[in-house]
C-alpha positions as CSV (number, residue, x, y, z in Angstrom):
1,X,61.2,45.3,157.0
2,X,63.6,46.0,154.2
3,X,62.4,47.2,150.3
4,X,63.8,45.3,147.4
5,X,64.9,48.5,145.4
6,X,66.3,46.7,142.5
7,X,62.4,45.3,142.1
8,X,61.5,48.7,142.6
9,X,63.6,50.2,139.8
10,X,62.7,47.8,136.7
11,X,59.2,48.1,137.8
12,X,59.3,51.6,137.9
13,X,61.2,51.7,134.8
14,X,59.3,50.0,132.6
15,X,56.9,53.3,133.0
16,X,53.8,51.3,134.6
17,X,52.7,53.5,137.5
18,X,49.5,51.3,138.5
19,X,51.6,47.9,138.9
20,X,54.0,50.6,140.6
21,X,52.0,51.7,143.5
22,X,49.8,48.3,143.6
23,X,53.0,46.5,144.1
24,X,54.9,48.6,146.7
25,X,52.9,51.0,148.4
26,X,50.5,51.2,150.8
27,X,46.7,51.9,150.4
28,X,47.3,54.6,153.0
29,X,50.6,55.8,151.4
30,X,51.2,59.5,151.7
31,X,54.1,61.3,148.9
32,X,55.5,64.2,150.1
33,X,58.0,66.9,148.0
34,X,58.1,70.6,147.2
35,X,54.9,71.0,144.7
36,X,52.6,69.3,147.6
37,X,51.2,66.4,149.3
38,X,49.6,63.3,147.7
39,X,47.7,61.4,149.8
40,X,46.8,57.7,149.6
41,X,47.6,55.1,146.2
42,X,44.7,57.1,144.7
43,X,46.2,60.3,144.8
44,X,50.2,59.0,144.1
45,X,48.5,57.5,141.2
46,X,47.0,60.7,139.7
47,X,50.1,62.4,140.3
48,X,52.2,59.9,138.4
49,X,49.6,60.1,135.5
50,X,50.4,63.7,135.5
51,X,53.5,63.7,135.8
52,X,53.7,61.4,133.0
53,X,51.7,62.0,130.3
54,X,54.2,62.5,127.5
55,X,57.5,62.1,129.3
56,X,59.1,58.7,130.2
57,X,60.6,58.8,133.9
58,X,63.4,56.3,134.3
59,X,65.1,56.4,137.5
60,X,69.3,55.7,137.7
61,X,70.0,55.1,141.5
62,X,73.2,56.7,142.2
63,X,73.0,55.5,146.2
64,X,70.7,53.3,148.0
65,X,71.0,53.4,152.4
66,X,68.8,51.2,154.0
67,X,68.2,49.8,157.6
68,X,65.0,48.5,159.1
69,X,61.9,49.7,158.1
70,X,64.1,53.1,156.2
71,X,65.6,53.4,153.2
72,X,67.0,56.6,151.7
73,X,68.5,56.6,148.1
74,X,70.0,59.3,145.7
75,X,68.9,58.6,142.3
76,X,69.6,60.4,138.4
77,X,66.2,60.6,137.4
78,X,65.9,60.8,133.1
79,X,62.8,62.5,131.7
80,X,61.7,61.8,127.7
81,X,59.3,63.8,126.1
82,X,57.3,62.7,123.3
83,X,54.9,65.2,123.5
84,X,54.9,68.8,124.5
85,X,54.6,69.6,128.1
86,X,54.9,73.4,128.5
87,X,53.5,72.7,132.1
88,X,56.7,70.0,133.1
89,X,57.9,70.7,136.9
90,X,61.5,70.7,135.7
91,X,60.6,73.3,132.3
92,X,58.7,73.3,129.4
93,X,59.5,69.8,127.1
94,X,59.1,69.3,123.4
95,X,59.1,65.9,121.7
96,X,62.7,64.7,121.8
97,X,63.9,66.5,124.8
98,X,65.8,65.0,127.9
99,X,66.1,66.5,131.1
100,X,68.1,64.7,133.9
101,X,67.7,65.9,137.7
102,X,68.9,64.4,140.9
103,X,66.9,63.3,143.4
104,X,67.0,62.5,147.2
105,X,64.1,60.2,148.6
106,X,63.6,58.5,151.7
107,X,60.8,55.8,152.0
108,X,59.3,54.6,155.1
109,X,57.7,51.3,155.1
110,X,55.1,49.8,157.6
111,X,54.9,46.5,159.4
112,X,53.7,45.0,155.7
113,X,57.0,46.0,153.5
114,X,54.8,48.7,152.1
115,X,55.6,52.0,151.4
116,X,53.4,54.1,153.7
117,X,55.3,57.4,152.9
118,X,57.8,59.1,150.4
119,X,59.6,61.6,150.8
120,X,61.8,63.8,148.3
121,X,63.5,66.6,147.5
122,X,65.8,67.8,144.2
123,X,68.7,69.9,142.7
124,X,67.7,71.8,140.2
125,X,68.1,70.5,136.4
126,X,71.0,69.4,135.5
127,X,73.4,69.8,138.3
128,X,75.3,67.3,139.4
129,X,73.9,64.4,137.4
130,X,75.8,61.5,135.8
131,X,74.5,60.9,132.3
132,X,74.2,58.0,129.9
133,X,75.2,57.9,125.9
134,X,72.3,59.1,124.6
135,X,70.8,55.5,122.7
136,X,71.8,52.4,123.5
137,X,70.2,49.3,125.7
138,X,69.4,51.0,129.1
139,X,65.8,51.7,130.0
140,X,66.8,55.6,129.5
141,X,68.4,54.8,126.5
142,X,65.4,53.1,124.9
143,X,62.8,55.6,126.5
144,X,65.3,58.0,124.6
145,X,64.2,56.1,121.7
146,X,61.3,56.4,121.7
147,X,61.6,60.3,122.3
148,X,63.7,60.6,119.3
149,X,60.9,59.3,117.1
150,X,58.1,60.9,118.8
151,X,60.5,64.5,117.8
152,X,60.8,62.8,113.8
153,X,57.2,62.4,114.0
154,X,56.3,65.8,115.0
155,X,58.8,67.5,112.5
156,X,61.2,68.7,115.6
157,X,64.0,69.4,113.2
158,X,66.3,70.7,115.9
159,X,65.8,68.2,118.2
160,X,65.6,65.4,116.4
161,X,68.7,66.3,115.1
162,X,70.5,65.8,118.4
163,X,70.6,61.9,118.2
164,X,72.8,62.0,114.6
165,X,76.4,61.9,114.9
166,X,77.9,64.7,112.1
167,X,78.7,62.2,110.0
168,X,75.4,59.9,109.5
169,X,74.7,58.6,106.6
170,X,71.4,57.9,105.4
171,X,70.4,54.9,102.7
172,X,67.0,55.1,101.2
173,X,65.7,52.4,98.7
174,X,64.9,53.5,94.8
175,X,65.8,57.0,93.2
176,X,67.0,58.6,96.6
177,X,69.8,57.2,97.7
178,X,71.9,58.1,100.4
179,X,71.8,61.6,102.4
180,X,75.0,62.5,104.1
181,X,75.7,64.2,107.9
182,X,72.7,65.3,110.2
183,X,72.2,68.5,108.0
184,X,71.4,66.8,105.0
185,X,68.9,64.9,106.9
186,X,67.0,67.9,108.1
187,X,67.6,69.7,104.9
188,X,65.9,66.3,103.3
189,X,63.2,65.7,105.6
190,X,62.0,69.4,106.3
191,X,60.6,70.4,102.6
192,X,59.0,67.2,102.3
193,X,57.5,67.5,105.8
194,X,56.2,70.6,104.5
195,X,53.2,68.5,102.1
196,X,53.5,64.6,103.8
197,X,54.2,63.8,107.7
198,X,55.5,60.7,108.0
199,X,55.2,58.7,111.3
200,X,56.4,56.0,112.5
201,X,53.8,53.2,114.1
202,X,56.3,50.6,115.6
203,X,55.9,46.8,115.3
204,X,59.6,45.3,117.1
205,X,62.3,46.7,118.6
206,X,65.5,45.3,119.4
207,X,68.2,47.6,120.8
208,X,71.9,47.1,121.9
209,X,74.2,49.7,122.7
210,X,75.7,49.0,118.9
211,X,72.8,48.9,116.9
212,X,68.9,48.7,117.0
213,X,66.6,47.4,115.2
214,X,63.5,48.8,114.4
215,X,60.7,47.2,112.4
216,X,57.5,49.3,111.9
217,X,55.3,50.7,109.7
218,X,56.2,54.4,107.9
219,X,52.7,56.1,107.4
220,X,53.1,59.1,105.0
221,X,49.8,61.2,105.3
222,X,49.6,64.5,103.3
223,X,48.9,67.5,104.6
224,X,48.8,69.4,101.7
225,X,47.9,68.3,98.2
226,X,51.2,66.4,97.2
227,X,50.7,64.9,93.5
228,X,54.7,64.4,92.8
229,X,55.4,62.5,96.5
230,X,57.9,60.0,96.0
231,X,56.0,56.9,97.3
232,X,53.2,57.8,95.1
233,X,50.7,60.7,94.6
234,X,48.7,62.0,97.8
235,X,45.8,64.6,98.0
236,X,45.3,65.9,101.5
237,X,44.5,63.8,104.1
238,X,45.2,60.6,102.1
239,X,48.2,58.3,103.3
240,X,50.4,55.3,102.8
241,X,51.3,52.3,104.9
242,X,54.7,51.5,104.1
243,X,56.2,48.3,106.3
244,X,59.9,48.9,106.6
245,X,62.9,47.3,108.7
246,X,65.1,50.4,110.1
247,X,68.9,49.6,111.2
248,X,70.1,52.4,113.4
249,X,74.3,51.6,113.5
250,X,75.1,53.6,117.4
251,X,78.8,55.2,117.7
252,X,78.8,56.5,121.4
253,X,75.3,56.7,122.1
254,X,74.1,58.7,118.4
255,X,73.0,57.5,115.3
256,X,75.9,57.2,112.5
257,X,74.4,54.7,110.2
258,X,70.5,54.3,108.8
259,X,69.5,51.7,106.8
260,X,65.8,51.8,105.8
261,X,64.7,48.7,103.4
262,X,61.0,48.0,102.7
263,X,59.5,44.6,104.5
264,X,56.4,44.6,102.0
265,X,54.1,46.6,99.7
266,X,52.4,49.9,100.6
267,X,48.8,50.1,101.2
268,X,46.9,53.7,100.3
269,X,44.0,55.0,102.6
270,X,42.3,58.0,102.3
271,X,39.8,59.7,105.4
């Protein structure tokens, strides 16, 4: 029995662990590496859950091996945070962060195709890993994304930060204008994100290794009484909905270009 790994890797890269292990592995599956022993889909599931929860795993085989019933790969795995995880495996994570680690599995399949066990065993971070530009159309490239505005979201100047070329330029609507190079970003965003968070609740996403294009829905929620905000006054707790269409321009895998224009009127809610 052989494994159809390229099946395996978009379905384990579009970050769905229960498809995952309903799909490929047995009930009876057993996962063995250096922090323990899962036993059965139950227990592979729970693990991946763990594992999971608030980092994006996106696996870049490096070298697959197989022969009947055996299959051994090396594979670059990419790990996204969008959420702390002082408790990661491979270090603590903050939103934003990326942590690539290389991987050597061999999977043993029974008489049904199934993957009855796993077994693997790692380098430690960062050592001898290939890496991808950091944005751009890949899986790990759009998980990165999604990292970048989890670390925007939660004020992670620094790492946020990471994903601006020197030179990006930023171009606001109205009285703003345009904010030049990533330290005029961060000096813009960070007194502001002192009074009003703003998040980003995404709509549609298109991404290219050129451009993407986001479409979503800026919510600006104070935090502390801000009467003078630039959308329009906020006490604390209050917010706005603002629809906008964001065009990120990529030069080698960072952001150069922003483009923010508004794709309707803002709506006010308070608690």
């Amino acid at each position: 029995m052989e494994l159809d790994y390229q099946a395996y890797e978009r379905l384990f890269n579009t970050g769905d662990d229960e498809a995952l292990v309903a799909r490929f592995f047995a009930r009876d599956t057993r996962m063995v590496s250096a922090n323990g022993t899962r036993e059965g889909a139950d227990g592979l599931l729970e693990f991946l859950r763990w594992a999971h929860d608030g980092v994006r795993e996106v696996m870049r085989p490096q070298a697959v091996i197989s022969r009947d019933g055996l299959l051994f790969a090396e594979v670059d795995m990419d790990f996204h945070a969008t959420k702390r995880r002082p408790d990661f495996p491979f270090g603590e994570m903050h939103p934003g962060d990326l942590v690539t680690v290389k991987f050597f599995v061999t999977y043993l399949l029974n008489v049904k195709g199934e993957i009855a066990e796993l077994k693997s065993m790692t380098w430690p971070p960062e050592r001898g890993v290939t890496k991808l530009p950091r944005l751009g159309s890949h899986p790990s490239q759009q998980a990165a994304f999604q990292a970048y505005c989890a670390a925007f979201s939660g004020a992670e100047f620094e790492r946020f930060a990471k994903f601006y070329t020197d030179d990006v330029v930023l171009h606001l609507t109205g009285s703003i204008g345009d904010i030049y190079g990533k330290e005029g970003i961060v000096a813009f965003y960070r007194p502001m994100f002192e009074r009003v968070r703003e998040t980003v609740l995404p709509e549609h996403l298109e991404f290219g290794d050129d451009r993407i294009v986001f479409d979503a829905i800026s919510r600006f929620t104070a935090v502390e009484d801000a009467p003078d905000f630039v959308v329009g006054p906020l006490q604390k707790g209050e917010w706005y909905d603002v629809p906008v269409r964001v065009t990120y321009t990529l030069r080698g895998g960072l952001i150069c270009d922003i483009h923010v224009t508004r794709r309707g009127e803002r709506t006010f809610a308070r608690p």
